[in-house]
C-alpha positions in Angstrom: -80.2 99.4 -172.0 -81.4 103.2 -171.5 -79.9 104.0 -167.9 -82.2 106.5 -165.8 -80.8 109.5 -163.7 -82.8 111.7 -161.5 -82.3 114.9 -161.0 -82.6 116.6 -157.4 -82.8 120.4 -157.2 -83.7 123.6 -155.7 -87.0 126.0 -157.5 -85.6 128.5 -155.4 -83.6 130.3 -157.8 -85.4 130.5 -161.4 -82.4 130.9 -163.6 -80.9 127.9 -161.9 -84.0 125.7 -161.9 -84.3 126.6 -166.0 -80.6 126.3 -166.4 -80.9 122.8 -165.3 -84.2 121.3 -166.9 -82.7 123.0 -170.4 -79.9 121.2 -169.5 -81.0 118.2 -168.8 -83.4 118.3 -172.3 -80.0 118.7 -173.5 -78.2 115.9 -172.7 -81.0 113.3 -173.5 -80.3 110.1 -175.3 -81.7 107.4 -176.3 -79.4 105.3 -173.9 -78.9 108.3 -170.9 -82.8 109.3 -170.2 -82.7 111.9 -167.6 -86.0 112.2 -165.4 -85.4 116.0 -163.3 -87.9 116.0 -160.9 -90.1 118.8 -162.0 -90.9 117.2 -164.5 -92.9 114.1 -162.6 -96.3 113.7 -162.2 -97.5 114.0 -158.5 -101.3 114.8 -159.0 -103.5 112.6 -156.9 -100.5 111.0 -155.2 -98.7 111.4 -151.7 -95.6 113.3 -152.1 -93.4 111.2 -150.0 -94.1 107.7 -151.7 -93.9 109.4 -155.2 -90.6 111.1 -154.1 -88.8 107.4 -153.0 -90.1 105.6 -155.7 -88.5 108.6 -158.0 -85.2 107.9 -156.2 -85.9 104.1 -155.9 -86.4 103.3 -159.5 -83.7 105.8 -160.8 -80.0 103.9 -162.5 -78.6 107.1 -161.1 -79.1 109.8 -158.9 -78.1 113.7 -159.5 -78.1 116.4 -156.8 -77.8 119.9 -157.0 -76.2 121.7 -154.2 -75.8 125.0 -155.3 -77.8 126.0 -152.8 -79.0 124.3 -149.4 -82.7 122.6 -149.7 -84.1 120.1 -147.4 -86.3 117.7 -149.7 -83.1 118.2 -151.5 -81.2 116.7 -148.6 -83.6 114.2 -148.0 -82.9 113.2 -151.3 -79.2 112.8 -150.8 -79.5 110.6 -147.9 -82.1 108.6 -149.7 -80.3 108.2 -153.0 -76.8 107.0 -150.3 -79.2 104.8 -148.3 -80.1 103.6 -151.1 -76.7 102.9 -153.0 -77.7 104.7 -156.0 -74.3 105.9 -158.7 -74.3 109.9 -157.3 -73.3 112.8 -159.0 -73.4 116.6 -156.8 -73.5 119.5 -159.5 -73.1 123.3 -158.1 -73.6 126.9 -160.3 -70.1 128.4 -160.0 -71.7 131.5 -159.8 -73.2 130.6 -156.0 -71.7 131.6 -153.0 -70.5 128.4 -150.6 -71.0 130.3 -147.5 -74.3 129.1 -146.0 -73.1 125.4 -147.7 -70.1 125.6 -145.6 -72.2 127.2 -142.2 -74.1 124.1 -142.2 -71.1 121.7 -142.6 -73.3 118.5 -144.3 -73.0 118.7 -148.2 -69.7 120.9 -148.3 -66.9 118.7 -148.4 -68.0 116.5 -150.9 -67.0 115.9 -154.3 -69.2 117.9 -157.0 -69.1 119.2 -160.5 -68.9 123.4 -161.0 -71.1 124.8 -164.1 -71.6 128.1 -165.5 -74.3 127.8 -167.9 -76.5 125.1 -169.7 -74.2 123.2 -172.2 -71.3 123.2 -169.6 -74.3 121.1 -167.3 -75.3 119.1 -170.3 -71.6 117.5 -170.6 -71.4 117.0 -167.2 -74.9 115.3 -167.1 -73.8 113.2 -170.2 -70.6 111.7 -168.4 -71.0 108.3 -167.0 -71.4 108.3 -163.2 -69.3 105.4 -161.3 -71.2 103.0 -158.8 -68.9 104.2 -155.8 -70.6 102.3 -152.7 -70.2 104.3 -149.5 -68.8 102.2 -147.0 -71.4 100.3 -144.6 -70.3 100.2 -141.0 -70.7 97.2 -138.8 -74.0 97.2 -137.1 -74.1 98.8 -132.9 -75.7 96.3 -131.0 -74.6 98.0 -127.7 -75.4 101.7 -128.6 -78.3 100.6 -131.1 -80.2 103.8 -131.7 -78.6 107.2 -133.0 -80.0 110.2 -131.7 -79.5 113.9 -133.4 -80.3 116.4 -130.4 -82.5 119.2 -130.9 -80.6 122.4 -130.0 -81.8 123.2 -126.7 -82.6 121.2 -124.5 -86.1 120.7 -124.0 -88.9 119.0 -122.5 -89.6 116.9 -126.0 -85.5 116.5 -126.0 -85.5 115.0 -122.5 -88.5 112.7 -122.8 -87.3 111.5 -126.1 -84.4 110.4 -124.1 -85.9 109.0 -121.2 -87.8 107.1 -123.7 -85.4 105.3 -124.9 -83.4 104.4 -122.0 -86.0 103.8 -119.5 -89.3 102.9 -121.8 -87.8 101.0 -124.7 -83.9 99.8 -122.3 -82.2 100.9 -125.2 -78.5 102.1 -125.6 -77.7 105.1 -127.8 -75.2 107.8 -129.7 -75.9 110.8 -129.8 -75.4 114.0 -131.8 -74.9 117.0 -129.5 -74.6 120.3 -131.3 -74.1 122.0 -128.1 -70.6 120.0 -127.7 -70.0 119.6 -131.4 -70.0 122.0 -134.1 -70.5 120.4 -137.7 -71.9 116.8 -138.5 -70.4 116.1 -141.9 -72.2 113.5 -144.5 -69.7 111.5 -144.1 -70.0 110.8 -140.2 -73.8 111.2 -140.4 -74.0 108.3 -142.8 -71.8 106.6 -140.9 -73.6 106.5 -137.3 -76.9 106.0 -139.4 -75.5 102.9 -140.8 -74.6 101.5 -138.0 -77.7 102.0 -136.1 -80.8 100.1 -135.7 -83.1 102.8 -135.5 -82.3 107.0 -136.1 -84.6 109.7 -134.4 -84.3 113.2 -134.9 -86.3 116.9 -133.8 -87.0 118.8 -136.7 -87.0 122.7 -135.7 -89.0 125.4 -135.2 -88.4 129.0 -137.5 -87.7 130.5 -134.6 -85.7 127.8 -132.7 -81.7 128.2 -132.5 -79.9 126.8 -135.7 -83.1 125.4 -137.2 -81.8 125.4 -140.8 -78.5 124.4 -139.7 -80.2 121.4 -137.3 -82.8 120.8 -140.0 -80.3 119.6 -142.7 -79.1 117.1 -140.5 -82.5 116.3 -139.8 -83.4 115.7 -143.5 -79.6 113.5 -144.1 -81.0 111.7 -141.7 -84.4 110.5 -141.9 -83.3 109.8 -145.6 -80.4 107.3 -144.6 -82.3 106.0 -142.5 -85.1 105.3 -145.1 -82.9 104.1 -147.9 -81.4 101.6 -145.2 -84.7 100.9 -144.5 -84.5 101.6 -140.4 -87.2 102.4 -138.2 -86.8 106.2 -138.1 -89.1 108.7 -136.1 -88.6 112.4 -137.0 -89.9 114.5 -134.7 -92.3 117.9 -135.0 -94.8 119.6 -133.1 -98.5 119.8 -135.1 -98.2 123.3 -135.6 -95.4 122.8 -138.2 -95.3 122.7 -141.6 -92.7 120.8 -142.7 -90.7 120.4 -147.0 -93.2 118.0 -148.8 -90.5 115.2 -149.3 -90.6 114.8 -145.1 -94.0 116.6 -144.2 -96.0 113.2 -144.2 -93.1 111.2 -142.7 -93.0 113.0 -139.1 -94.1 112.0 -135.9 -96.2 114.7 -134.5 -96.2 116.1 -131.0 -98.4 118.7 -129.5 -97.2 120.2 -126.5 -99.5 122.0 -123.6 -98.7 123.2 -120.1 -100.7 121.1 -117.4 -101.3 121.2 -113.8 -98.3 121.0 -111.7 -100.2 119.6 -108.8 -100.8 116.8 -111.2 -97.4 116.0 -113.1 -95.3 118.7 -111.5 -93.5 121.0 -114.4 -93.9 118.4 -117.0 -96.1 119.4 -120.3 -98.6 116.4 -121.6 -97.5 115.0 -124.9 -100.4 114.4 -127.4 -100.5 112.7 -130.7 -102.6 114.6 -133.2 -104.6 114.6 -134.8 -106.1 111.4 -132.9 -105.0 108.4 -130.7 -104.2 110.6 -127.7 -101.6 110.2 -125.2 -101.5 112.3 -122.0 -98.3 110.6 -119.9 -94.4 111.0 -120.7 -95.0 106.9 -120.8 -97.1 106.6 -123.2 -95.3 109.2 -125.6 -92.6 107.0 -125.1 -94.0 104.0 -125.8 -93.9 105.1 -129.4 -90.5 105.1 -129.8 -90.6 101.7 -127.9 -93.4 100.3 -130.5 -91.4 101.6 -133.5 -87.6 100.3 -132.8 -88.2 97.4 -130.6 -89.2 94.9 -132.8 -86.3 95.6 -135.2 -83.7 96.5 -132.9 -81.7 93.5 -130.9 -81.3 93.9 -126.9 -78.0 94.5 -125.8 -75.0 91.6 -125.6 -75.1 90.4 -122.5 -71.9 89.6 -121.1 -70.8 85.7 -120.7 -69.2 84.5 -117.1 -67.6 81.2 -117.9 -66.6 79.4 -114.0 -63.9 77.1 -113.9 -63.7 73.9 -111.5 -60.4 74.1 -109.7 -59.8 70.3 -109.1 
């Protein structure tokens, strides 16, 4: 039986982009029928539910990482999530800088080309079903939390929300303590989570690209595992199409401080308004606590001294 791959990659670069559909019109077979993803029909369809149903009926999933992309990304922690085969290809010819800055998608194992029939064997070789390793499940800490990198007034509500509104524990990701989140560790506190929110970032916010990556790992874990997962943005932003239709978004505006003192009232847009912190984190509450189990409560056993 024909086995499927898709193929996940950048348009940024033309030469790569061609280099890779040529490729992968290459390397077709009767039994190894690659699908790259430029080459699927979204018209009259959302772009997120075409996107995972790409990913979710693909044998195998193929990723380039030549050069940092979020749907890209998104993809990746999908395809994991998802425990698709996985393959990372990377143009030799592409500097690993930026891939390296960001700290995700550098350290793991990929396949260098150079041109088109270099790809096309590489495309042709048979991928093993490696399973990454699926943590036990934190029913103390049961939420995992990805900072934004400031701290905020979204940041700090988010939090209170959880703690206070929902009485949920959580793990965090700080980036102001901690410098890189690998794949690697980002899959693992996904997995063993019962619910994953991140802030996606502003253009002109610190680290955005950096924080966004993580963002996009994420939300796609998350969604291959098939968590409760709330990605955060304010209205104004426009996010990748693969996660555009999948946020949560916020509208932020300066009130009264006779009223609610130096808070800002959260609204979600474009309807269903909510003007208190409590409300806003109600959300969160509505989203993860159905699916995520209370804390263990400790047992005290007494013992009759006769």
């Amino acid at each position: 039986m024909a086995r499927r791959p898709f193929v996940a990659f950048s348009s940024a670069d033309p030469i790569v982009c061609d280099t890779i559909s040529g490729a992968c019109e290459t390397a077709q077979s009767a039994d190894h029928q690659l699908t790259p993803w430029n080459r699927n029909d979204t018209s009259g369809l959302p772009i997120d539910r075409s996107v995972f149903s790409w990913v979710d009926k693909a044998d195998d999933f193929i990723a380039d990482i030549s050069e940092p992309n979020h749907n890209v990304t998104y993809e990746v922690g999908l395809a994991l999530g998802s425990d698709k085969p996985m393959r990372f290809i990377r143009a030799a010819n592409k500097d690993r800088k930026v891939l390296e800055e960001i700290g995700l998608l550098h350290n793991l194992g990929h396949d260098d080309y150079t041109g088109r029939n270099q790809l096309a064997e590489i495309l042709r070789r048979p991928i093993n079903p490696t399973r990454w390793p699926r943590p036990k499940r934190n029913r103390e800490q049961q939420v995992y939390l990805i900072r934004s990198s400031a701290i905020h007034d979204l940041l700090r509500r988010t939090m209170s929300g959880v703690k206070k509104i929902a009485r949920l524990g959580f793990r965090d990701f700080n980036p102001q303590e901690i410098d890189r989140l690998t794949a690697t560790e980002a899959f693992e506190q996904v997995a063993q989570s019962f619910g994953v929110i991140a802030i996606w970032h502003g253009p002109d916010e610190p680290e955005s690209f950096r924080q966004n990556q993580r963002a996009a790992f994420a939300t796609g874990v998350a969604r291959g595992l098939d968590l409760p997962f709330l990605l955060l943005a304010n209205a104004d932003m426009r996010l990748p199409l693969d996660l555009d239709e999948l946020a949560s978004r916020w509208k932020t505006s300066p009130i009264s401080t006779a009223s609610c003192g130096s808070f800002a009232t959260m609204s979600r847009t474009p309807s269903n308004p909510m003007s208190t912190s409590d409300r806003a984190a109600a959300d969160i509450s509505t989203l993860f606590i159905a699916a995520i189990p209370p804390p263990r409560t400790r047992r005290t056993t007494s013992t009759t001294i006769f």
